[in-house]
C-alpha positions in Angstrom: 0.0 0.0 0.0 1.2 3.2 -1.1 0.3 6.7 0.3 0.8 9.8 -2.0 1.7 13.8 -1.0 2.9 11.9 2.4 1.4 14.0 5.2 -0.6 16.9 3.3 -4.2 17.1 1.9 -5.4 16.0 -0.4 -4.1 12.6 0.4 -4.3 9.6 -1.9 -4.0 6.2 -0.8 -3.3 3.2 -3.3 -3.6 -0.6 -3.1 -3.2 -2.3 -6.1 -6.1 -2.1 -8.1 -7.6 0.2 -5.2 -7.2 3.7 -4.9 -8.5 5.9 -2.2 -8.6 9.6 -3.3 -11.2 12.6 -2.3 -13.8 13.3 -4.9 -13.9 16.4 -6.9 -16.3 18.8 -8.3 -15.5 16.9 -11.8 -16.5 13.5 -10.5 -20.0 15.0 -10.4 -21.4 12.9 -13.1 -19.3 9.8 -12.1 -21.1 10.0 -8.0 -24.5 11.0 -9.1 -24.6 7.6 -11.7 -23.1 5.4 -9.1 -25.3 6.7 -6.5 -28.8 6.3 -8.8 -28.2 3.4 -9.9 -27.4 2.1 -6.4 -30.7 3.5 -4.7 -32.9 0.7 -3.5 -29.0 -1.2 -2.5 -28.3 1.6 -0.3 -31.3 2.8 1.2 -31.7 0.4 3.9 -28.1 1.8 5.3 -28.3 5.9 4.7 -28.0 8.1 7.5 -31.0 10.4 7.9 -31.8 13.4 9.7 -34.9 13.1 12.4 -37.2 15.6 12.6 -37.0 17.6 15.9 -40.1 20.2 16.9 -38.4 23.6 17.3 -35.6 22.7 15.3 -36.0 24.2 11.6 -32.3 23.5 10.8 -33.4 19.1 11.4 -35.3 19.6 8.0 -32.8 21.0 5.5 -32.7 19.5 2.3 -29.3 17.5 2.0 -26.5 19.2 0.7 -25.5 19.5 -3.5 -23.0 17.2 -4.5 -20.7 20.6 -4.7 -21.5 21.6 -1.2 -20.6 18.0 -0.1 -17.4 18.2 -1.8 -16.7 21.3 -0.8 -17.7 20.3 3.4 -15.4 17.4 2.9 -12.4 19.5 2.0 -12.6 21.7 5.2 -13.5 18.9 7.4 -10.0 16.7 6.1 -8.2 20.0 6.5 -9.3 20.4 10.0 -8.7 16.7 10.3 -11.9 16.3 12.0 -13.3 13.9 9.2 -11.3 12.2 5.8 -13.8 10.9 3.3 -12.3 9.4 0.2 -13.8 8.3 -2.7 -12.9 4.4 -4.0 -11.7 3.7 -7.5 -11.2 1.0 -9.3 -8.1 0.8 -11.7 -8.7 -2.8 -13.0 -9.5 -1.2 -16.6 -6.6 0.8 -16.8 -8.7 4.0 -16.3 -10.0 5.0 -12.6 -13.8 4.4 -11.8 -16.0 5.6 -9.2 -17.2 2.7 -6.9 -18.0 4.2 -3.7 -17.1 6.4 -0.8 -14.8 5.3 2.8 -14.9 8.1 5.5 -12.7 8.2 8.9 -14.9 10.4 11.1 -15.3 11.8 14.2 -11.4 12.1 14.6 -10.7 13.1 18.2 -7.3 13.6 19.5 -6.0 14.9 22.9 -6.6 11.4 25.4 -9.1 9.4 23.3 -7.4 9.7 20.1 -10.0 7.7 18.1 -12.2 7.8 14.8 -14.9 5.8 12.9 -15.3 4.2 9.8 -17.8 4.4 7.6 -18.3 3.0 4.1 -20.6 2.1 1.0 -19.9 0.5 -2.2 -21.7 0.3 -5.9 -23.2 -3.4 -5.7 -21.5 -4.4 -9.0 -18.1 -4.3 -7.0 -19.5 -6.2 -3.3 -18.2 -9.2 -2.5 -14.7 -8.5 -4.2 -12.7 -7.7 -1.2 -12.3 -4.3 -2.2 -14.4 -3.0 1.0 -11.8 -5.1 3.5 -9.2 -3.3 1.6 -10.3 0.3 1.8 -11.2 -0.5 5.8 -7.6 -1.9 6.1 -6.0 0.9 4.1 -7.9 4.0 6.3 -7.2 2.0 9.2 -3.3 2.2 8.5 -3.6 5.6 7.8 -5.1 6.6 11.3 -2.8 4.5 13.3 0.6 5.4 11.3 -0.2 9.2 10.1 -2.8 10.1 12.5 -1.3 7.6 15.7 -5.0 6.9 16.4 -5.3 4.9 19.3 -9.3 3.1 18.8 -11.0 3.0 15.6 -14.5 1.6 15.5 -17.1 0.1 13.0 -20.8 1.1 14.0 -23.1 -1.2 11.7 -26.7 -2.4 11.8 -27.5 -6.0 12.7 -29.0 -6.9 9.7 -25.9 -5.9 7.4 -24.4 -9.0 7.1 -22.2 -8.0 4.0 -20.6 -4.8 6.4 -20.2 -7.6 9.4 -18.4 -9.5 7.4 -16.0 -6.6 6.3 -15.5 -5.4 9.6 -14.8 -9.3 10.7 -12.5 -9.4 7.7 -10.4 -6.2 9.0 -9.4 -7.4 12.0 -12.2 -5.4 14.0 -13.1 -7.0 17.2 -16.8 -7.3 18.3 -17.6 -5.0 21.2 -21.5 -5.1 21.8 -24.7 -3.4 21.0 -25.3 0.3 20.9 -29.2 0.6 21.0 -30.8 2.8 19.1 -27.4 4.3 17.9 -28.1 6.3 14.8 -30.9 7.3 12.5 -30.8 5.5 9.5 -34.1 5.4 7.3 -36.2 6.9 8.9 -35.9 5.9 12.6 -33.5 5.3 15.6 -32.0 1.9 15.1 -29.4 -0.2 17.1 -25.6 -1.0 16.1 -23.4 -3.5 16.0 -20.0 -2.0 17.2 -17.0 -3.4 16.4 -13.2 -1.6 17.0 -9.4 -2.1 16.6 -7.0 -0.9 18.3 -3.4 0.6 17.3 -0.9 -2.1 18.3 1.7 0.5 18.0 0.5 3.2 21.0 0.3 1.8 24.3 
C-alpha cells in the first residue's frame, strides 16, 4: 500500500487495483450515476436526519454534491473527518465505486475515529471493501497515531459484518438505538481495533 503527497491534503492512498482519493467537483457525473443506480442497495443503510419540533435547521434538504465536496475538504483539512472516494483501476482508467470516511477524529486522550463505508453493488463481494477498511485503518494509526478506531453497523448488514470481521475489528457489543438511519433510531453492532503501535 502506497500513500501519496505523504502527510498533506489532499491525500491519496493506493492498493493495487484500489485507490483511495477525495472526490472532486469533476466527478459529479461519475457520484450521481453510481449513487442512482445504487438506490434501492443503499437505502436500507443511509444516515437520515430526524425531525426535531423547534428545530427548523433538522429539515434541511441534504447538501449539492458541490456543497458535499466542498464540506469534505474543510472537514479533512481540520482533520476532524477524511472521506475518500474508492476507484477502481482494473480497466486501466480509474472508476467511481463508492465512498470510505474516517470520522469523528478526536485527538487529545481518546485519540479515536470511525469508519464508515458504501460500495456500488456491482463491485461487493470483491474484497475491495476489507481493503479500503484496512487501508484508512493504517492511515489513522501510522499518520494520524489513532489509538481506537470503530465500525458502528446495523444488525442486519451481514455483508458490512463481514467486512468489519475481515479487517481485523473485534466485536464490542450493542449500541441501542445508535443512529438514524431510514427513517428511525435503530441499534448498532460495534466493532473496533485498536493501534498495536501506541500503548
Amino acid at each position: 500500500m502506497e500513500q501519496r503527497d505523504h502527510g498533506s491534503w489532499p491525500i491519496e492512498i493506493l492498493d493495487g487495483n484500489l485507490l483511495l482519493k477525495p472526490l472532486r467537483m469533476r466527478d459529479k457525473p461519475a457520484w450521481e450515476e453510481v449513487r442512482a443506480r445504487n438506490r434501492d442497495w443503499l437505502d436500507p443503510w443511509e444516515a437520515t436526519r430526524p425531525i426535531i419540533h423547534g428545530r427548523p435547521d433538522s429539515q434541511l434538504a441534504l447538501p449539492s454534491y458541490f456543497s458535499m465536496v466542498r464540506q469534505y475538504a474543510r472537514e479533512a483539512k481540520a482533520l476532524r473527518s477524511i472521506s475518500l472516494g474508492l476507484w477502481s483501476l482494473e480497466s486501466g482508467r480509474p472508476v467511481f465505486i463508492g465512498q470510505i470516511t474516517l470520522g469523528g477524529i478526536v485527538f487529545g486522550a481518546m485519540r479515536a475515529a470511525h469508519i464508515g463505508y458504501w460500495i456500488d453493488q456491482k463491485y461487493a463481494g470483491r474484497g475491495l471493501t476489507t481493503r479500503a477498511v484496512n487501508a484508512i485503518t493504517e492511515y489513522g494509526f501510522s499518520e494520524l497515531d489513532l489509538h481506537r478506531i470503530e465500525i458502528n453497523l446495523r444488525p442486519e448488514n451481514v455483508a458490512s459484518e463481514k467486512v468489519a470481521q475481515k479487517a481485523g475489528y473485534i466485536f464490542e457489543g450493542t449500541r441501542i438505538r445508535y443512529l438514524h438511519i431510514n427513517g428511525d433510531w435503530r441499534d448498532h453492532l460495534t466493532y473496533f481495533k485498536e493501534n498495536p503501535q501506541i500503548k
